[in-house]
C-alpha distance (Angstrom), angle and dihedral (degrees) to the residues before:
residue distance angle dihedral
X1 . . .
X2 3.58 . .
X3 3.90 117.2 .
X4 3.78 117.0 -135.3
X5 4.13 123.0 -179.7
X6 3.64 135.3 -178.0
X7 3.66 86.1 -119.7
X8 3.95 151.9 3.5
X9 3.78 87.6 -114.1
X10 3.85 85.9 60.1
X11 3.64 92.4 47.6
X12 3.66 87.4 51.1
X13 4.16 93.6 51.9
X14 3.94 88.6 47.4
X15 3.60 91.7 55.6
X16 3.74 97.3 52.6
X17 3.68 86.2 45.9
X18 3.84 88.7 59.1
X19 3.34 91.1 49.6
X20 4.04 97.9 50.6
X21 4.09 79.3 45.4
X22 4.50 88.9 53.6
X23 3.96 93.1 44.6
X24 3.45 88.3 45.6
X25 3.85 100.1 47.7
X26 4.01 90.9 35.7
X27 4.13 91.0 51.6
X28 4.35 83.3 67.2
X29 3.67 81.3 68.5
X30 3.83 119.4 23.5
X31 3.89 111.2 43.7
X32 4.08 118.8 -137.2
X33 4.58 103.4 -26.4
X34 3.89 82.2 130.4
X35 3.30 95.4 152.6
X36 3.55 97.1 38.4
X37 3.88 96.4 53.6
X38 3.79 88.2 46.2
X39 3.61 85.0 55.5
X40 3.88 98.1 52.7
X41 3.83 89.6 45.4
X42 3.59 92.8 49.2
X43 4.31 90.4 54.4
X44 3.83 87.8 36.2
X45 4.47 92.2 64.6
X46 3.48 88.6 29.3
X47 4.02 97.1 63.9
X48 3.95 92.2 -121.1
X49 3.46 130.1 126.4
X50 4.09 127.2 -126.7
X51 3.89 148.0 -132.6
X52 3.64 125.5 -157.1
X53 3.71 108.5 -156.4
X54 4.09 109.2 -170.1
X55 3.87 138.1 108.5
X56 3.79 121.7 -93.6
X57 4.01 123.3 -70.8
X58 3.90 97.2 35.8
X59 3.87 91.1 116.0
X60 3.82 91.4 -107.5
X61 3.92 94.3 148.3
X62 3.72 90.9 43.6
X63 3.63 87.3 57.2
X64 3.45 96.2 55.5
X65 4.40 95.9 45.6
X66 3.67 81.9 47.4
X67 3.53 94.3 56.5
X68 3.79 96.9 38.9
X69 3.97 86.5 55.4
X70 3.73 99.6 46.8
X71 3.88 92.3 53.0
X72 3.96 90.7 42.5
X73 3.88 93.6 -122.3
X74 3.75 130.3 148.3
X75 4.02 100.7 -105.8
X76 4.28 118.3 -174.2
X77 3.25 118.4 -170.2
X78 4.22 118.6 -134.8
X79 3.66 121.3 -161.0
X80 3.36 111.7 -163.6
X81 3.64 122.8 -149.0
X82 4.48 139.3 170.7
X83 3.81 81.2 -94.5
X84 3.87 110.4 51.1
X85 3.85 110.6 116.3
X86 4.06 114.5 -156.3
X87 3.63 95.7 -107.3
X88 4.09 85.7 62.9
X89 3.97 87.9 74.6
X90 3.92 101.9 23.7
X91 3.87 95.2 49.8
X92 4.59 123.3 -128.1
X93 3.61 134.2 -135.9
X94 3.23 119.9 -91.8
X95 3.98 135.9 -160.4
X96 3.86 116.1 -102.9
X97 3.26 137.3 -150.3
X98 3.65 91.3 -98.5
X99 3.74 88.7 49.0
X100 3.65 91.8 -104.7
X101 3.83 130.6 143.5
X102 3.70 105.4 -114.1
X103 3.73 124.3 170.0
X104 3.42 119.9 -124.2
X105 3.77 115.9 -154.2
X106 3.72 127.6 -124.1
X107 3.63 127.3 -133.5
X108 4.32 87.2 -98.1
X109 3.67 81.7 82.4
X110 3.60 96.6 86.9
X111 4.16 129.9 92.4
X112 4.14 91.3 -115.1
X113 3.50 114.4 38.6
X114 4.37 111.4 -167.6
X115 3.88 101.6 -164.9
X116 3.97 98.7 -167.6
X117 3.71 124.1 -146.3
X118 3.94 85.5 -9.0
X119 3.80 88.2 -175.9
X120 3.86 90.4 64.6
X121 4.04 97.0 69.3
X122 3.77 121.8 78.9
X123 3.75 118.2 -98.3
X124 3.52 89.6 -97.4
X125 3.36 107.0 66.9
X126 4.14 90.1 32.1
X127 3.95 81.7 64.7
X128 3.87 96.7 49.2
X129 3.84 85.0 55.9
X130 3.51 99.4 45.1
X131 3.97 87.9 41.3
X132 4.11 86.4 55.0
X133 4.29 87.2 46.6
X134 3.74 94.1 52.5
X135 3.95 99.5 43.6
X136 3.43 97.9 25.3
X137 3.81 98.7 -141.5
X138 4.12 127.2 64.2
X139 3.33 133.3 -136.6
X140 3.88 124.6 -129.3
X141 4.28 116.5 179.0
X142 3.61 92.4 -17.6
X143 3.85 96.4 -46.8
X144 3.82 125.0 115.9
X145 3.75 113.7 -135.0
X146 3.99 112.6 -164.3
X147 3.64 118.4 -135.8
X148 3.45 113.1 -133.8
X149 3.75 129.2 -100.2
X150 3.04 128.2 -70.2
X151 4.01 97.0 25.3
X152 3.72 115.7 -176.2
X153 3.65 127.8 169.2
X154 3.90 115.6 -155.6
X155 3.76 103.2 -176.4
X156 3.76 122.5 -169.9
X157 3.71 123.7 -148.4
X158 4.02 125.6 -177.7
X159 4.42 106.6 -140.5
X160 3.97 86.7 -155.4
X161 3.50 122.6 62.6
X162 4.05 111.1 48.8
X163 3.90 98.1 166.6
X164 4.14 104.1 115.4
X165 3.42 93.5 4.5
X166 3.70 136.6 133.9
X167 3.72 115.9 -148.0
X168 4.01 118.1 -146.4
X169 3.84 114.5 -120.0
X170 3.38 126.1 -121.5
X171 3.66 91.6 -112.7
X172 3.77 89.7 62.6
X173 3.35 104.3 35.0
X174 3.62 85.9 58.5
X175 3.58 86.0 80.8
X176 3.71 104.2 68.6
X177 3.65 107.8 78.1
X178 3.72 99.6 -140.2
X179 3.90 129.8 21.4
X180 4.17 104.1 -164.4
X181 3.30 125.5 -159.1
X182 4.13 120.4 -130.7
X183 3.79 123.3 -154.7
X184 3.64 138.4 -173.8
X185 3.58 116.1 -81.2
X186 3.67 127.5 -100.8
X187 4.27 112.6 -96.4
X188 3.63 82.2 -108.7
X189 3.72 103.8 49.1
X190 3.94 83.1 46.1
X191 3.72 87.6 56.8
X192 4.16 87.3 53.7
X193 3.78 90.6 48.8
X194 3.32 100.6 57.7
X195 3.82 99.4 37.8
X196 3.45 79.3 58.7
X197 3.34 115.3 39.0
X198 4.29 90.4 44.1
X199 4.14 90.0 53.7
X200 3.91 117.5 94.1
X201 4.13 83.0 -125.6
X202 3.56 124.3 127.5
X203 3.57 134.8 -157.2
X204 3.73 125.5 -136.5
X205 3.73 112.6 -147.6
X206 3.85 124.3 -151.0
X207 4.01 132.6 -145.9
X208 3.73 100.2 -111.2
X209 4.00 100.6 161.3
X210 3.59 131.7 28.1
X211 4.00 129.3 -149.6
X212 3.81 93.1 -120.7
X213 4.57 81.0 56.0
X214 4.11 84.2 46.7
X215 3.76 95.7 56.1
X216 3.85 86.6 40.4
X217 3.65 92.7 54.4
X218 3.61 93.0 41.3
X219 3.97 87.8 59.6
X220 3.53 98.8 44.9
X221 3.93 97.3 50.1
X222 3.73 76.9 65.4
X223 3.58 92.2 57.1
X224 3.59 96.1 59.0
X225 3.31 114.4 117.3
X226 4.40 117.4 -129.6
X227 3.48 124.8 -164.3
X228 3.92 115.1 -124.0
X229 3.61 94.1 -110.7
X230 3.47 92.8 51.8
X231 3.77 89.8 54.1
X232 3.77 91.9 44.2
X233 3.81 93.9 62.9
X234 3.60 86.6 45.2
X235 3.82 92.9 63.8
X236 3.93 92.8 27.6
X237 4.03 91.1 58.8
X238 3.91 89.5 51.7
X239 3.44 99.6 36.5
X240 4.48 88.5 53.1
X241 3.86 83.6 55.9
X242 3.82 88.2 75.4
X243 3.80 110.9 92.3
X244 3.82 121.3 -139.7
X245 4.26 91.7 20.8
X246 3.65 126.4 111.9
X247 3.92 92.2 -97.0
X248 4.03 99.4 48.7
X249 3.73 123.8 116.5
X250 3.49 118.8 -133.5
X251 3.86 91.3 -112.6
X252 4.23 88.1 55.1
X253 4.07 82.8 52.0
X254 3.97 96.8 48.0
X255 3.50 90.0 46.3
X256 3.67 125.3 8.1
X257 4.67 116.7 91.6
X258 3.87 92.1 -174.2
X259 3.94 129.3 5.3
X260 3.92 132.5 -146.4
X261 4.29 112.9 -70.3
X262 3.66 122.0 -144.8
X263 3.87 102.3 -76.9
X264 3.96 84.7 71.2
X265 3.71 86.2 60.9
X266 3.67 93.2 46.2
X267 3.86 90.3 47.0
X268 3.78 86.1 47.2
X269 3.93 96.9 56.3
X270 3.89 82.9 39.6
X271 3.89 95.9 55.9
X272 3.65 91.2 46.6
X273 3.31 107.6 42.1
X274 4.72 77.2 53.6
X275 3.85 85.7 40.9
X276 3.90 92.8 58.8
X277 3.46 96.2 41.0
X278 3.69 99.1 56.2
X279 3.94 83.2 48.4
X280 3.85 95.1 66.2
X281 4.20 87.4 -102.5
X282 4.15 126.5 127.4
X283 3.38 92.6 -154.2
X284 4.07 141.8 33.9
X285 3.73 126.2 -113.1
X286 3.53 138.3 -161.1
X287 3.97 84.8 -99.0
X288 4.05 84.7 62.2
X289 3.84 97.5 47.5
X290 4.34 83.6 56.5
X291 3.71 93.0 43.5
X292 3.43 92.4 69.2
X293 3.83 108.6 17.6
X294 3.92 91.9 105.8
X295 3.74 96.2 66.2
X296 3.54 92.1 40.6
X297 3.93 102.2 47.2
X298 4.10 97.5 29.6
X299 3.97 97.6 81.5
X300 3.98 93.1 38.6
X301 3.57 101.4 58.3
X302 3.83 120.8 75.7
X303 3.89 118.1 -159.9
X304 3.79 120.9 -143.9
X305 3.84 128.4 -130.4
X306 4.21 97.3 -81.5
X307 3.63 88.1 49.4
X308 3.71 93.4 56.2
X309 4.18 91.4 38.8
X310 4.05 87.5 51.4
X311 3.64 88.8 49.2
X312 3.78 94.8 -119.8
X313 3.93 119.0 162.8
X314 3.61 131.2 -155.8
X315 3.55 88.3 -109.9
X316 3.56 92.6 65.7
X317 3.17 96.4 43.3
X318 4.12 95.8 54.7
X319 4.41 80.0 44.9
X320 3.28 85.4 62.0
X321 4.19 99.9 48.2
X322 4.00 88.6 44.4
């Protein structure tokens, strides 16, 4: 189906009205997580990739089927474990019956991707999925294999338990575009879960969004024009994470090792530009940039010892900058 409007500005209104439609049709399922389904929407039209950061039983991985199922996308689900070996997610070639090589695909070839408890696989295999996220395609005995569109990894990560565990570096987790934070639910929202979750109801689930209206969206947040302002406090808000530079604070210098580099400020201007859209605006503001600055900036900024010692988060820290 291809989509065809008078106008940009009426693309723009149709895609916030999709996205009133997907919080609507997503809150039958996942109880309050506002904030952190606007989040994975926002990544989702903006081509970037996403990791949920929260400890077990928050409904992460129901999140992410509900998702997949509202926007009628092929979802696989990958459990990662101390023993999964790269070709596990990317797929091998196989002997046939006609004792030809064929390749038999791996459960990356999907259009939603949940990697689960990411930090439990061995570097290895972390780095042929975030090789497969940043190229889109993977390569198997010289061939490349093209991952379907629209690809989107939501990885899930739990902050508590470090024993067997691998832990991402900052080089790779550069690539997701956002890394959202999950709490625990409010007493009352607990109260909904449970009513619902211990009745013998069950929820039926419409299409609202299809992948040919993804990669539309994802072209047209593009589109969106940005004043040069705007863009300049993108670029000025990543560049002052930098200690010792010309634009560092003196917080940054007490107690930042290594600040963001300059995907965080495309991923900023990105996430705005989505972030006004689905807000019924044609163009980002500062108010945009600082909407979504914490999932951008949290993963890309690496405290040093006193920071840690004081007690002093990256949240503070990007507080401070904004």
């Amino acid at each position: 189906m291809a989509l065809e409007f008078k106008s940009e500005v009426e693309a723009v209104d149709y895609l916030a009205q999709s996205y009133q439609k997907l919080s609507k049709e997503i809150g039958k399922v996942i109880v309050g997580q506002n904030e952190v389904v606007r989040a994975v929407i926002i990544s989702l039209f903006s081509n970037g990739h996403s990791l949920l950061v929260g400890v077990p039983g928050l409904a992460k991985t129901l999140l992410v089927s509900t998702i997949a199922e509202v926007l009628e996308l092929d979802f696989k689900r990958i459990q990662f474990t101390p023993d999964l070996m790269p070709s596990d997610i990317t797929g091998s070639e196989i002997l046939d019956d006609s004792r030809h090589f064929k390749f038999n695909k791996g459960p990356l070839f999907a259009n939603i991707v949940l990697a689960d408890e990411i930090n439990r696989t061995p570097p290895k295999t972390q780095a042929a999925l975030l090789e497969a996220m940043q190229e889109r395609h993977v390569t198997i005995s010289g061939i490349k294999h093209l991952l379907p569109k629209p690809f989107f990894v939501l990885a899930t990560q739990n902050p508590i338990e470090q024993e067997g565990t691998y832990p991402l570096p900052e080089a790779q987790l550069d690539r997701f575009m956002f890394n959202i934070p999950l709490d625990y639910p409010s007493y009352e929202e607990e109260l909904q879960v449970v009513k619902r979750t211990t009745s013998a109801t069950k929820v039926e689930l419409n299409h609202i969004v299809t992948s040919e209206e993804i990669l539309f969206f994802q072209e047209l947040i593009r589109k969106i024009p940005i004043t040069d302002n705007v863009l300049e406090y993108a670029v000025s808000l990543v560049s002052k994470t930098r200690p010792n530079t010309a634009r560092s604070t003196d917080q940054v210098n007490n107690y930042i090792s290594w600040g963001a580099g300059p995907r965080a400020s495309q991923y900023l201007v990105l996430g705005a530009k989505c972030h006004a859209a689905i807000n019924g605006k044609y163009s980002p503001d500062i108010s945009d940039i600082q909407a979504i600055a914490n999932y951008v900036l949290r993963h890309r900024i690496v405290r040093n010892y006193k920071a840690e010692a004081e007690g002093i988060t990256e949240e503070d820290i990007i507080k401070g900058l904004l």
